[in-house]
C-alpha positions in Angstrom: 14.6 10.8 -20.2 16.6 8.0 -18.3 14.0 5.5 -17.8 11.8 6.6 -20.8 14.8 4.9 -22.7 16.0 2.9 -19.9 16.7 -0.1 -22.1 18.6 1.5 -24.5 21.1 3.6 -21.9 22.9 2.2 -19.0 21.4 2.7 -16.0 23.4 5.0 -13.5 23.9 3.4 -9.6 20.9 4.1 -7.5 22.6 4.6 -4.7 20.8 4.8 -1.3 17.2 4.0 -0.4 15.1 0.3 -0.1 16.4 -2.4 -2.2 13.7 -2.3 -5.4 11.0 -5.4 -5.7 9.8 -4.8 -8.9 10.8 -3.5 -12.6 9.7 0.1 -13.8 8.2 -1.5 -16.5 6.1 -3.4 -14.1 5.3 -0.5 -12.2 4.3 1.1 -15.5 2.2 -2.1 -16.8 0.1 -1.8 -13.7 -0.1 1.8 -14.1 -1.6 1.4 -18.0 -3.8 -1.4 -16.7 -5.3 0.6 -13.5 -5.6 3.6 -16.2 -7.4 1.0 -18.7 -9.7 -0.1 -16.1 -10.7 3.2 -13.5 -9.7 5.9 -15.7 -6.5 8.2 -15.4 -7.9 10.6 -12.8 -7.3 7.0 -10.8 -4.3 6.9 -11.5 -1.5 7.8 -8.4 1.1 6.7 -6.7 -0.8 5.6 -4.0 -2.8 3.7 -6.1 -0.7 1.9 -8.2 1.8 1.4 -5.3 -1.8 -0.4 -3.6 -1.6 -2.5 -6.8 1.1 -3.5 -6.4 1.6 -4.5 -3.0 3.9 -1.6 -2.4 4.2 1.5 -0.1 3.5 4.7 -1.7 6.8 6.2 -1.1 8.7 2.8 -2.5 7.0 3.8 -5.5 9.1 7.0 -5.9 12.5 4.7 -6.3 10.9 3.7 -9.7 9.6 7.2 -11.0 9.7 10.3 -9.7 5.9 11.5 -9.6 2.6 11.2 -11.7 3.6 13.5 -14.7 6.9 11.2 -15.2 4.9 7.9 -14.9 2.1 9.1 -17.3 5.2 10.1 -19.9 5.7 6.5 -19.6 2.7 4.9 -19.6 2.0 6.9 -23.3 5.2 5.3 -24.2 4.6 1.7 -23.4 1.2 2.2 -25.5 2.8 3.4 -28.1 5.3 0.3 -28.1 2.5 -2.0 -28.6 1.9 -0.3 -32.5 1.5 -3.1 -35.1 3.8 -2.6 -38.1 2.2 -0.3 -41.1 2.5 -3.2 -44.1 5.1 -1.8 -46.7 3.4 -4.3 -49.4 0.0 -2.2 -49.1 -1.0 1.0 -52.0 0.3 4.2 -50.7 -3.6 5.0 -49.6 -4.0 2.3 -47.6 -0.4 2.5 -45.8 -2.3 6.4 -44.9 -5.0 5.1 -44.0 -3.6 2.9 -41.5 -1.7 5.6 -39.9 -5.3 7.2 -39.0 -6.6 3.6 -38.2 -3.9 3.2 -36.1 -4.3 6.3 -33.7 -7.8 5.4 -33.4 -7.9 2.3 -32.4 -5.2 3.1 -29.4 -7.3 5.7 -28.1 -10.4 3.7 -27.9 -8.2 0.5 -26.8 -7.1 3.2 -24.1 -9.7 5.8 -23.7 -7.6 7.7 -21.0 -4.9 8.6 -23.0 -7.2 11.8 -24.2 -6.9 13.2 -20.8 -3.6 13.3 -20.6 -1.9 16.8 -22.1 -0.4 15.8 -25.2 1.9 19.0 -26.3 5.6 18.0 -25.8 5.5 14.6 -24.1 8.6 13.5 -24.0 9.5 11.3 -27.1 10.7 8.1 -26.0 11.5 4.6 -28.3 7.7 3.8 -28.6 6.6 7.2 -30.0 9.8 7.3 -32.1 9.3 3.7 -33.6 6.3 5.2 -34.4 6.7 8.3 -35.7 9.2 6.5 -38.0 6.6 4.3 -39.2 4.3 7.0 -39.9 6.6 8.7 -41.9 7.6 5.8 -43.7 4.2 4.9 -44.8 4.5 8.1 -47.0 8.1 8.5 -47.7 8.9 8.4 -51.8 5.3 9.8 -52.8 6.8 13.4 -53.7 6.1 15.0 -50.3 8.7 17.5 -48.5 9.8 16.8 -45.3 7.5 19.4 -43.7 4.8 17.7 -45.5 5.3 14.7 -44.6 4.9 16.0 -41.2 1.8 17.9 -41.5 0.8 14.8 -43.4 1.0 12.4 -39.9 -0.1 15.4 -37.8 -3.2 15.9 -39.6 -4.3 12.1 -40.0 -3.5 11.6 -36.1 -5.5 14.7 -35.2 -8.5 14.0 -37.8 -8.3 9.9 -35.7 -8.0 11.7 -32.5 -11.4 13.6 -32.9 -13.4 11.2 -34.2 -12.1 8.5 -31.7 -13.1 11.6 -29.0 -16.8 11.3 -30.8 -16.7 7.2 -30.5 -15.3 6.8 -27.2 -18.4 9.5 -25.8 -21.1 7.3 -28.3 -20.0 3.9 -26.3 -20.1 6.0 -22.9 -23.7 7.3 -23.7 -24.9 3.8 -24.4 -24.8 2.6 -20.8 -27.8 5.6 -19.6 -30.6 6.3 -21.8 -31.4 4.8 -25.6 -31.8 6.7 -28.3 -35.5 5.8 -28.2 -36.1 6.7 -24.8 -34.2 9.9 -24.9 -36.0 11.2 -27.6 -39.7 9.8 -25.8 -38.5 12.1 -22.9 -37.1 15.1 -24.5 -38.7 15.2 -28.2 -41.9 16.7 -27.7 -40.1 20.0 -25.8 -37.8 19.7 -28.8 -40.9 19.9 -31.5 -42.2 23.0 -29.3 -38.6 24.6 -29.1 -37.2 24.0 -32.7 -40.4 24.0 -35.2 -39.4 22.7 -38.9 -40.5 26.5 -40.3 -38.0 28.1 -38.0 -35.0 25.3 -38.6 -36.1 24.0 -42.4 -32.9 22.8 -43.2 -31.9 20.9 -39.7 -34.7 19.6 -39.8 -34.9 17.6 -42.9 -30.9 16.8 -42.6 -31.4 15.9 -39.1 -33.9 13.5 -40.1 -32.7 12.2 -42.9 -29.0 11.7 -40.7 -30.7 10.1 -38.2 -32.7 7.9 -40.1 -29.8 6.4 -42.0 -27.6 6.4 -38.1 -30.5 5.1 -36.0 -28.2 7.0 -33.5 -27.2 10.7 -32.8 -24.6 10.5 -35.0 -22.2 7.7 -36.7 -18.9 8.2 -35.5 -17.4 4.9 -37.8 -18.9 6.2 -40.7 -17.8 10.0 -39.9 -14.4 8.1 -40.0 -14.4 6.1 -42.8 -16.1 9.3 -45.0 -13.7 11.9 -43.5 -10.8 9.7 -44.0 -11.4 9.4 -47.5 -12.2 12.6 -48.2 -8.5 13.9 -46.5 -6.6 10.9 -49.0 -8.4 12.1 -51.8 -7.2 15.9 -50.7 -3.9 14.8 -49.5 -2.7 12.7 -52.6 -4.5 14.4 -55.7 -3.2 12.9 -58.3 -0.7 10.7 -56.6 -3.1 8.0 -55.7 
C-alpha cells in the first residue's frame, strides 16, 4: 500500500541495504514496457532487474516480489486514463467508460492475465473509478447501481477486448481463406446443412457480412448499444 501511493504518503527511512540507483516508478515503467513487449509470463525480477542494468536481488529494495510489482504495474496503466468529457450526452459519457477499458486492454494485452479480484486500489484505479462513476452520477441511479452500472460496462469491454486481442493473435498463422481450404471440406462431411439448418444459414450469412470468424468491433459496438438502451430506458 506504501509505494502503490508512494507519492501521496511520506516515505518511511529505508534503513539498511545498497544505496538505490533508480526510482520505483522506473522500475515499474520498465516492468509495463517488458510486459507490453514479451508478455507477463516474462515478467520477473530477474528480468526486469536485466533491464535495467541491475542485480536481481537490488531489485527487491524497490518492491518486494512479482505479485507487489504487478499491483503496480495495473496501477501505472490505469494512471494513463484520458479524462471522460463532462460536456458529452449521458450515453456517450457510458459509452466511453466501455471504450475506455477496451482500449487499455488491447493497448496492454497482458493485463488479462493477471488475477483481477481485489488488486489493491491505488490513485490510478481510484482516479478512475471516480471517473466512471461520475460519468453517470445525477441520471437517477442508486449508489449500488451506479456500481453495477461500471462493473457491468468494464466486464462487457473486458470480453470483447478478450475476443479482439485472440482475432489480432490469430492473424499472424493461417488466413481465414486458407484455414477454411484446409479444414472445410471435413467440416461439410462433419456438420451437413440438414443436420445443423440453422448454423448453417447464420453461420454463412455471419460470415459473409465478417469475411472473418467473427467481428469482435462490431460485437462491441452492437453489444454496447444494446446494454445503453437496457441500462438507461427512458433516461436517454
Amino acid at each position: 500500500m506504501d509505494l502503490l501511493w508512494r507519492h501521496s504518503v511520506p516515505q518511511r527511512g529505508r534503513g539498511r541495504g545498497p544505496k538505490q540507483t533508480v526510482s520505483v516508478d522506473a522500475v515499474v515503467a520498465t516492468a509495463v514496457a517488458l510486459a507490453d513487449r514479451d508478455g507477463y509470463a516474462k515478467v520477473s525480477i530477474r528480468t526486469v532487474a536485466a533491464e535495467l542494468g541491475l542485480k536481481p536481488m537490488s531489485l527487491y529494495t524497490y518492491v518486494p516480489s512479482k505479485d507487489a510489482l504487478a499491483v503496480l504495474m495495473v496501477d501505472a496503466v490505469a494512471e494513463q486514463d484520458t479524462p471522460i468529457p463532462a460536456d458529452l450526452p449521458v450515453r456517450g459519457r457510458m459509452a466511453a467508460v466501455a471504450r475506455l477499458v477496451r482500449a487499455e486492454l488491447i493497448d496492454h494485452p497482458w493485463l488479462l492475465d493477471v488475477p483481477p479480484w481485489r488488486l489493491v486500489l491505488g490513485p490510478g484505479r481510484m482516479r478512475r473509478y471516480e471517473r466512471q462513476l461520475a460519468a453517470i452520477a445525477g441520471i437517477g441511479l442508486t449508489d449500488v447501481e451506479m456500481d453495477r452500472v461500471v462493473a457491468v460496462l468494464s466486464e462487457f469491454a473486458t470480453g470483447n477486448a478478450r475476443m479482439a486481442i485472440a482475432a489480432t493473435l490469430s492473424a499472424t498463422a493461417l488466413t481465414d481463406v486458407q484455414w477454411w481450404e484446409r479444414h472445410g471440406p471435413l467440416l461439410s462431411q462433419l456438420m451437413p446443412v440438414t443436420k445443423f439448418p440453422l448454423s448453417a444459414r447464420v453461420g454463412a450469412a455471419a460470415g459473409e457480412h465478417y469475411q472473418a470468424p467473427a467481428d469482435p468491433d462490431g460485437t462491441f459496438e452492437f453489444g454496447l448499444a444494446r446494454l445503453l438502451d437496457g441500462i438507461l430506458g427512458d433516461r436517454a
